[in-house]
Structure formats: C-alpha cells, structure tokens
C-alpha positions in Angstrom: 85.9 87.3 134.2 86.0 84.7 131.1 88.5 81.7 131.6 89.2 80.2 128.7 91.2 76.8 128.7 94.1 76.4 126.3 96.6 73.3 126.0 96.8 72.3 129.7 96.6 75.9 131.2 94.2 78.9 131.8 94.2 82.0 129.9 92.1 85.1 131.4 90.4 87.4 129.2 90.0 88.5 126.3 93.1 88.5 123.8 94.1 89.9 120.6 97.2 88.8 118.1 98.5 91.7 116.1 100.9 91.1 113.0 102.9 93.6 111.8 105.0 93.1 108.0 108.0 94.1 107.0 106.7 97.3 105.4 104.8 98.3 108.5 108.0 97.8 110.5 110.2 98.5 107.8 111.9 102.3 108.7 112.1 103.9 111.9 109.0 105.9 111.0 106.8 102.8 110.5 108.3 101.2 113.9 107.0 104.3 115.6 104.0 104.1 114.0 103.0 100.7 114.6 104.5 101.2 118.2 101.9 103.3 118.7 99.0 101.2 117.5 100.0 99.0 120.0 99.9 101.5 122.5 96.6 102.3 122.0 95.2 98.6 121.7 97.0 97.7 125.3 94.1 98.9 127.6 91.3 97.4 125.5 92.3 93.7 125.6 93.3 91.5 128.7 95.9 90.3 126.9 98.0 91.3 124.1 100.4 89.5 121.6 102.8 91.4 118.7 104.1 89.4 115.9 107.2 91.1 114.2 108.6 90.6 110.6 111.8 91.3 109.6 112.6 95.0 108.6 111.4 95.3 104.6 114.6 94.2 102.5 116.2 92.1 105.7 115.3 89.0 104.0 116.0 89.2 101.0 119.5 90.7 102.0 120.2 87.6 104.1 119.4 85.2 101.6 121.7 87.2 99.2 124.4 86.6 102.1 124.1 83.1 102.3 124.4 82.5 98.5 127.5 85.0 98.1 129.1 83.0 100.9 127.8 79.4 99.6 129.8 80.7 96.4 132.9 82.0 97.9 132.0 85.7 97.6 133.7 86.8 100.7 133.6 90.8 100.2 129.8 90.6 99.0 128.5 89.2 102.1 130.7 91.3 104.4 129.3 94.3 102.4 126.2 92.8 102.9 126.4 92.0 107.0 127.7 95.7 107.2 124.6 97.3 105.7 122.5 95.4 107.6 124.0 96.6 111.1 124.3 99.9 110.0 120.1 99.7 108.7 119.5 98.6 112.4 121.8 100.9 113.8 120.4 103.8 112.2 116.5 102.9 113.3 117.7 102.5 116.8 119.8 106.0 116.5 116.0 107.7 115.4 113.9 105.6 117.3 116.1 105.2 121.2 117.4 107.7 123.4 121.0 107.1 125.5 119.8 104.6 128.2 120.5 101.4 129.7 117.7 99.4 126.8 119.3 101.3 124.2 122.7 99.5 125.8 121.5 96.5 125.7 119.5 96.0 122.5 123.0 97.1 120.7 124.6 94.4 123.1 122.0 92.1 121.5 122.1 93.3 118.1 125.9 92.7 118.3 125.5 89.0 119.4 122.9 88.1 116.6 125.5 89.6 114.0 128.3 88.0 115.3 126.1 85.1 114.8 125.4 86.4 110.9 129.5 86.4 110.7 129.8 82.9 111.8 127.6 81.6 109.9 128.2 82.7 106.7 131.7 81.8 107.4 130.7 78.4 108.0 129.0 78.2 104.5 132.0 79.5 103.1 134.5 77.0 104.3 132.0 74.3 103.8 130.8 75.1 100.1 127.2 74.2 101.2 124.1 75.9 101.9 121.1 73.5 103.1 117.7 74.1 103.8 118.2 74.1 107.5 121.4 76.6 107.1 119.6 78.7 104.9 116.6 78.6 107.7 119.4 79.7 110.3 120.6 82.8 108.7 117.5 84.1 107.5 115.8 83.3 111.2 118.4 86.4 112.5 116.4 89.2 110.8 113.0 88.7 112.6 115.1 88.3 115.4 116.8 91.9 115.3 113.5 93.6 114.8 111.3 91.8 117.5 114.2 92.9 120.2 114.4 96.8 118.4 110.6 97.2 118.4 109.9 95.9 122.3 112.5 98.5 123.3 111.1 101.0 121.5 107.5 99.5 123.6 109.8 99.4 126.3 110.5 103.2 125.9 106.9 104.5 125.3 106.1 103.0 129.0 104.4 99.4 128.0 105.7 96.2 129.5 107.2 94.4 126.7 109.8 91.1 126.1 111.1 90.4 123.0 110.1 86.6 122.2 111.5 84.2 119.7 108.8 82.1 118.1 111.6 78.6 118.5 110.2 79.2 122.1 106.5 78.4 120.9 106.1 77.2 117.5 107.4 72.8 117.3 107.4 71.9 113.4 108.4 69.1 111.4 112.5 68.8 110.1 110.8 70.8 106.0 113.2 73.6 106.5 112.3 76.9 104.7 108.7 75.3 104.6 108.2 73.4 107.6 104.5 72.4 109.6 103.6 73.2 112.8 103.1 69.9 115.2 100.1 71.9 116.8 99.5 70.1 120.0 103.2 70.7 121.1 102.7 74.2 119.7 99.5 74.5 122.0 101.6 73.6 125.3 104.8 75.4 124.6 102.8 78.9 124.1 100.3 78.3 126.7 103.2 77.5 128.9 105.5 80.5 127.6 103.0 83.6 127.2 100.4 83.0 130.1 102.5 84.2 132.2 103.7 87.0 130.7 100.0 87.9 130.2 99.4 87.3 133.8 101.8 89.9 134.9 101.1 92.3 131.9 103.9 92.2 130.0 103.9 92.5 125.9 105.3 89.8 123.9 107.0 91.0 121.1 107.3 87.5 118.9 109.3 86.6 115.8 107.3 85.8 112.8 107.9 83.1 110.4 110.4 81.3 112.4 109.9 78.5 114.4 111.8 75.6 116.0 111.4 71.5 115.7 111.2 68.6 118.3 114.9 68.8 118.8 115.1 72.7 119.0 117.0 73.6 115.4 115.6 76.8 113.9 113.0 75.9 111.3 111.3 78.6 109.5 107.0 78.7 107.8 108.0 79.7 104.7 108.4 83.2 102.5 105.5 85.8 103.9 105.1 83.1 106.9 104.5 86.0 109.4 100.6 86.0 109.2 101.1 82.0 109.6 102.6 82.6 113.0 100.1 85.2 114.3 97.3 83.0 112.9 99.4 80.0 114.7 99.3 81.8 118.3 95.5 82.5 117.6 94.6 79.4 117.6 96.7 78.4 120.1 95.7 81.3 122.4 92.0 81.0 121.6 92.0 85.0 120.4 89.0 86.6 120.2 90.6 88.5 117.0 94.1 88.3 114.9 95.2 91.5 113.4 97.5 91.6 110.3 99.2 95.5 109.4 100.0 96.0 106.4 100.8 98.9 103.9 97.3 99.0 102.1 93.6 99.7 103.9 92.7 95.9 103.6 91.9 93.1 100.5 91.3 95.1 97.5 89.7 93.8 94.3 93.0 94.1 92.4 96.2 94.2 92.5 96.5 98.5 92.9 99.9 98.8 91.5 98.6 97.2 88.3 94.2 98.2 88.8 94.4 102.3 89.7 90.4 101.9 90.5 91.1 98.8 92.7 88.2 99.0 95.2 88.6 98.4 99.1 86.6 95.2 100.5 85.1 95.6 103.9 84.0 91.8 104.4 85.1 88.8 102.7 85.0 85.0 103.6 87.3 82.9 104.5 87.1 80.9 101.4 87.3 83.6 99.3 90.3 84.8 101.0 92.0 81.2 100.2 91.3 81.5 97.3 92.8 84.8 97.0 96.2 84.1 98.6 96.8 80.8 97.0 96.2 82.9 93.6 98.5 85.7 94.1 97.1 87.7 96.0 100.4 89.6 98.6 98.0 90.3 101.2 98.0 86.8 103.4 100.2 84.3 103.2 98.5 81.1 101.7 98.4 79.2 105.1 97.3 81.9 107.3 93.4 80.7 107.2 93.6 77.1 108.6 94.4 77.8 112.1 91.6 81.1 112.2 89.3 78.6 110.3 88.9 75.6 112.5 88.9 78.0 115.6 86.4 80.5 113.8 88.4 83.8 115.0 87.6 87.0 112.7 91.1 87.8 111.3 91.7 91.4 110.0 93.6 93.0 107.4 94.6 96.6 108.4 96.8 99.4 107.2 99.3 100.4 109.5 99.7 104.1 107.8 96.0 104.3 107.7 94.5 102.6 111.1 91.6 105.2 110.9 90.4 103.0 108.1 88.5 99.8 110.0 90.5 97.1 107.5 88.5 93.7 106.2 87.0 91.8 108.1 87.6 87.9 107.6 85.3 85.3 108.6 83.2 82.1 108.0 79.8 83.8 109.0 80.6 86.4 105.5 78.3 84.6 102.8 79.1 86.6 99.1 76.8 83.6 97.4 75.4 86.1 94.9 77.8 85.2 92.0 79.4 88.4 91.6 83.7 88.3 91.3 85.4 89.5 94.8 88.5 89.6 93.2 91.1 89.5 90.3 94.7 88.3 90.8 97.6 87.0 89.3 100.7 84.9 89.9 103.7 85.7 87.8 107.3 83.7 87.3 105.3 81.0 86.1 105.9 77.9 82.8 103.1 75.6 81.6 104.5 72.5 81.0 102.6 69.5 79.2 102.8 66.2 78.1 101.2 65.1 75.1 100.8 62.4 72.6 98.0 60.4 70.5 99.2 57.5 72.1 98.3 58.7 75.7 94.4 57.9 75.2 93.2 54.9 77.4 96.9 54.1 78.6 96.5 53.9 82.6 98.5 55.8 84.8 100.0 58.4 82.7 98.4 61.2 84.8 99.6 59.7 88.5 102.7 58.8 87.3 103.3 62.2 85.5 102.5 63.9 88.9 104.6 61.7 90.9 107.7 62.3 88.9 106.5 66.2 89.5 106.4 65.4 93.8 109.8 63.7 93.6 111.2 66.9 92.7 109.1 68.7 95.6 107.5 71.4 93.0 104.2 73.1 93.6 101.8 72.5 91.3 99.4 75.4 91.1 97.2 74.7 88.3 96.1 71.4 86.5 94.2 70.7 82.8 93.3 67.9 80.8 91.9 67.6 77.7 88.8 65.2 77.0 90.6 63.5 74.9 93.1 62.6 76.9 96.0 63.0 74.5 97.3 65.5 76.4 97.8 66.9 80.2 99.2 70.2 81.1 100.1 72.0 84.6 101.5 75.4 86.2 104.7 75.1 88.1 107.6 77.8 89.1 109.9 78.5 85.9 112.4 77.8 88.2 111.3 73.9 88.7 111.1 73.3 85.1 114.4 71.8 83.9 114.4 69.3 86.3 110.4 68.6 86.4 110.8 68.0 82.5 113.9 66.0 83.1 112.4 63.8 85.9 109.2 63.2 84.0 111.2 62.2 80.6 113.0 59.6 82.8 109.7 58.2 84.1 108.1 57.9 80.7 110.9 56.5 78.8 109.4 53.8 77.5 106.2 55.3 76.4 108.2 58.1 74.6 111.0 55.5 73.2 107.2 53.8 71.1 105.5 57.1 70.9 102.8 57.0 73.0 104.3 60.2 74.3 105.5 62.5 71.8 106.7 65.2 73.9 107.5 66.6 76.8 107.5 70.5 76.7 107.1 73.6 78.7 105.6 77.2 77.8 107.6 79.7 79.6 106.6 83.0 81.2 103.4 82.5 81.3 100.5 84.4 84.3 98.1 82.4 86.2 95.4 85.0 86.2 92.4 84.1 88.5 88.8 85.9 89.1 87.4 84.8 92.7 84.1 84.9 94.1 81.2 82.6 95.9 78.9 81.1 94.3 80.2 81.5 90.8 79.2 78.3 89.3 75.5 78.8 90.3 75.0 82.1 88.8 74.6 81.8 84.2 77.1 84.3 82.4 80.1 84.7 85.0 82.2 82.9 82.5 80.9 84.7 79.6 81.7 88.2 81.0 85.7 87.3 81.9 86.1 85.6 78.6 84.3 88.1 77.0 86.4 90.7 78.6 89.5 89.1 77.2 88.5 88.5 73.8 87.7 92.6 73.7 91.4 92.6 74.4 92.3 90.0 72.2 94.3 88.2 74.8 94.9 84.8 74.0 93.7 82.1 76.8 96.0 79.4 76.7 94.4 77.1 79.4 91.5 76.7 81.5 90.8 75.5 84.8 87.7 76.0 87.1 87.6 74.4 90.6 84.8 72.7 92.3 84.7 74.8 94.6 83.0 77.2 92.9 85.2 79.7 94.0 87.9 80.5 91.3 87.9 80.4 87.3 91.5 80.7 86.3 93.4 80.8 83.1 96.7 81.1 81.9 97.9 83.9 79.7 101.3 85.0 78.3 103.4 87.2 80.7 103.3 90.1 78.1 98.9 90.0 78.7 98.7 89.3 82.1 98.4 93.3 83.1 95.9 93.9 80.4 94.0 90.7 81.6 93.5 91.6 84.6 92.5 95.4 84.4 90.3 94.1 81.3 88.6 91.7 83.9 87.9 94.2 86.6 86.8 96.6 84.5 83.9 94.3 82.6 83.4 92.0 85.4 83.4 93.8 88.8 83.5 97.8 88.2 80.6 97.4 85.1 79.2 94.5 86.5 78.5 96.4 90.0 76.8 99.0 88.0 74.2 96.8 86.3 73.2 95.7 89.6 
C-alpha cells in the first residue's frame, strides 16, 4: 500500500476531494443526486473527502439579512431567517425519513438558526456590520448544508461526519477575503481527517469558510468553495480534486450568452487562470495555486450529467498552437483614468496613482498606458469608483491645482471582454482576427491590454457591446477559425 506523508502524519492510499456548488446541492433533487455520485466514488478511492457549498440562494439571502438588520429592518430579516428554515426544512422533509438523524440534524439546524437570530440581533442593536460579522453570518449557510447532505450520506448506508472547514483551514484576520497560513492548515487537516479516513468515515466539509490563529470564523471569499477543496488537496496530497457543477465542464463561452459554446476536454492550468480571473463562473480565481505547486489534475464535472467525463486540468496540457481556448467577460465594471499634458516625464504619477487605488483595497483588473504618457487608465468595480476617484484627487492635488493633471474621470458600465489561449503572441494574425471580428460589428474598443504572458488579449467595450463582442469573437476566432484548420 502507498504511504504518503502529509504535515507531520501518514495518509494511506489513494485520495480524491470532491466539490460540490450551490447549484449541484442546491434542491433536494440535486442533494440526491450528488449524494449518489458520492456513493459510487466511495469504493474506488482509499479515502474520500466532500466539500459542500451553501444551498444556491443561501448566500445571497444571508447577506441580504445582515444588511436589513445593519439598517434597522427588523421584519425583513425575520422574513428572511424564516424562508431560510423553511428552504432547509423542506429539503430535509423530501430528502429524510422519521429517524433518530433526521432528529438530530433538525436539532442542529435549530442551533445554527438560533445562532442566525442572535446575530442579526446583535447587528441591529449595534448599527454595525464588519467584515468579520458579515463573515459570521454568512459562514451558517455552508454550515446547514454540510450537516443536511452527510445525513442524507448517513441514510444511503456511507459513513459520513459533517465537518466545518474552522476545524482545518488557519487564515490570516482579511475577513470576507482572507489567506490561508498553509503550514498550519497542513497540520490541522492532517491531524483532523486522517483519522476519519482511517476508520472510513466521509467527511462532509464546509466550503469557503475557514477560521484564523485565534479561531474567529473567517471566510475565502465569494465562489471560495473550489478554493477549499483545492486547499485540502494540497494539503492531503490528492491524487485528483473534483469540482460539480451545473454544466459538462469549461466551455469556450459563456452558454447563456454563446448558444454554440463548445465543451473543452483538456485545458492547462494557465489557461484556466486566465479564464477565471477574466470572468469565467466556472473556478473561483484562486482555486489553481494549491493544485499547481502540488501538480494534482483538478476536474470540472457536471453533477446532472456525470456520464460526461468533465475537463481535465493540468500542467502536463500544452495548447501552444495559438489558437483562442476561450472567450469571457467581466461585467459591473468603470474605466477610470487620469490624464493630462502635464503628466509626461513627471516621476511617480503611475505608483502613486496606484497606491491611492490600494489604500482603498480595490481590485484592479486591467491596466493601460499610453506611450505618451499623458494619460493612464485602469478597470476597477463600479462600486469602488467614488471613493477611488476621490482618494486619487486627494493624492494629486498639487499636480491638478498647476495642471499637470487635468482630470480625474471614470467611464461607467463598461465589459472587460478577454480571448484566452497559449501561445498567442507567437502565432502572426490572432490579434487581427478578434479585432477584425469587432470592427465587422462595429463595436467600439475603448482600451487595450495584452499580457506577457502570452495568455490573454483583453479589451474593454461598452456594457451595451459586450454580448455582441463576445459571440462576434467566438464566432470568427474559434468556431471559423477551427474550420480553416
């Protein structure tokens, strides 16, 4: 039998981390579904880890609860709390028959929303919602559904334990975004799940919550599920890590927006980085570190369709022919620049522009400068505008008070739309076909950025284009351009 060492302890065989999203786990027909996925893994692999999201909508729904309460909304979030139990209650009424687990997940259930009440409660006497509150109330929905689907393991005959993730994951004090500390991480799980796996028992684990140093709930961030599983992975040395979702794996496009999207059996992991930082819903952004720097295969699969054998993820994929993998798009976006004929050979205006941008913590996705230097624009959330424009104004008040700036300004609702694929740079006429395909359209490009990388080639487009961009693009540049091959 294989031993393989991880943190300070062994781990026998071979193991496999399977992530299941909110849609996959999101009615009592999905959470039967994916029940029985896991059923029929358990006798293949010597051990076997689950990672749970919340039920689709929970989120959302909690965070909803915590603002009505932050704003004194008492009869919202009540409304809110009691559509929630009664969401739960109703999967465990399809889903359980009357037994002694059915009696104590409701037992459970009823703690964790007793919980809900006294939080929210708390925010409403306080008048205050922080990161690390917000992280605490929105923690409880992955908590629910980790303890309804091991029972309904628990039911179908597999040894199973519900398992919060604050029991395995140690991260930094960035509520609502916070790191992993992974050596800490390493220990705890090796010390929590090797003996579960020992005595064959099924973890079911929280995503996207975790705990730091000091044990207060912390939480990886919107969609940070895959993070987690990719997290244990590497921390469990997994032969595989398994992500269900609600489409048959990484499509070319967007197929809400690109009805001939196409299915991608193998992609690399750079691609796939590139893809979720641009948009992309499959993966979160982060997912691909830990899998990366422990080489482990990570799959995308559909939960509704697991006859389909998913994408395969890896670094030993090499797509260096050119061609574009992929097309996506991020929306809720504002171009802001700074500009003025004054700005040429004065030092610093770029760091110091950007510095006033990380003082307000906002993500810059995109960056472009012209040659001339008498202007620099960048991509942030609309949301992060005021206050970006606000912060850099105050930094540059000199230079605007004798007009070496001129302005300070921002371009709202504007798409970052982004075609992906290896090699790009090397190959003559990539760029030519995507531009080409949006001048046919006459969709104005209203900034440029390549990386490289040679990965990506993105530009920004007005929120009214940004669905005929990027059909346009996958029509001319990866379902035409696959023909003339």
């Amino acid at each position: 039998m294989v031993v393989k060492k991880v943190g300070n302890a062994s781990q026998h065989g071979r193991t496999l981390v399977m992530k299941f999203g909110g849609t996959s786990v999101g009615s009592s027909q999905a959470i039967r579904q994916a029940a029985n996925i896991v059923q029929g893994e358990v006798s293949r692999w010597d051990n076997l880890a689950v990672v749970v999201s919340a039920m689709s909508g929970v989120t959302d729904a909690l965070i909803c609860c915590a603002q009505t309460a932050v704003m004194g909304n008492v009869d919202q979030y009540e409304e809110i709390i009691t559509a929630l139990y009664e969401k739960h209650a109703g999967a465990i009424d399809e889903l359980l028959i009357f037994d002694e687990k059915r009696k104590r997940l409701l037992l459970d259930l009823d703690g964790l929303f007793e919980t809900l009440q006294t939080l929210c409660r708390g925010i409403h006497i306080m008048g205050e919602l922080t990161p690390r509150g917000m992280d605490a109330v929105v923690s409880l929905g992955e908590r629910m559904n980790s303890r309804l689907f091991s029972t309904v393991l628990q039911q179908q005959g597999i040894h199973s334990q519900p398992l919060d993730a604050t029991c395995l994951i140690v991260t930094d004090s960035s509520f609502q975004h916070a790191q992993p500390i992974m050596d800490a991480t390493r220990m705890k799980t090796s010390e929590t799940l090797n003996p579960l796996f020992q005595e064959k028992i099924i973890p079911v684990i929280t995503g996207f919550i975790a705990a730091t140093e000091e044990g207060i709930t912390s939480t990886l961030g919107r969609g940070g599920s895959d993070y987690t599983a990719a997290i244990l992975g590497d921390c469990l040395d997994a032969e595989e890590v398994w992500t269900w979702t609600d489409v048959d794996g990484v499509m070319t496009a967007d197929p809400r927006i690109v009805s001939d999207a196409r299915f991608i059996p193998e992609v690399s992991y750079s691609e796939i980085a590139e893809m979720a930082y641009f948009g992309a819903k499959v993966l979160h952004p982060k997912t691909i570190r830990p899998v990366v720097e422990r080489n482990i295969p990570l799959w995308v699969k559909n939960t509704f369709n697991p006859a389909c054998p998913g994408t395969r993820i890896d670094g030993t994929h090499r797509a260096g022919d050119g061609h574009i993998t992929a097309v996506t798009a991020i929306r809720g976006l504002s171009l802001v620049t700074v500009e003025g004929h004054g700005m040429l050979g004065v030092p610093g205006i770029a760091a110091r522009t950007f510095a006033a941008v990380a003082s307000h913590d906002a993500s810059v996705l995109m960056i472009s400068q012209s040659s001339s230097e008498q202007s620099i624009c960048f991509v942030i959330p609309s949301e992060a505008v005021a206050q970006v424009i606000e912060d850099i104004e105050e930094e540059m008040a000199l230079e605007l008070a004798r007009h070496d700036i001129d302005r300070v300004w921002a371009q709202p609702d504007v798409v970052i739309v982004t075609a992906i694929g290896a090699g790009m740079r090397q190959i003559p006429g990539v760029s030519a076909r995507l531009f080409g395909a949006l001048g046919k359209e006459r969709i104005n490009v209203i900034a440029i950025a390549q990386g490289s990388s040679e990965y990506s080639i993105s530009v920004v487009v007005d929120a009214a284009d940004a669905d005929r961009a990027v059909r346009k693009i996958h029509e001319e540049v990866i379902i035409n351009g696959s023909k003339k091959e």
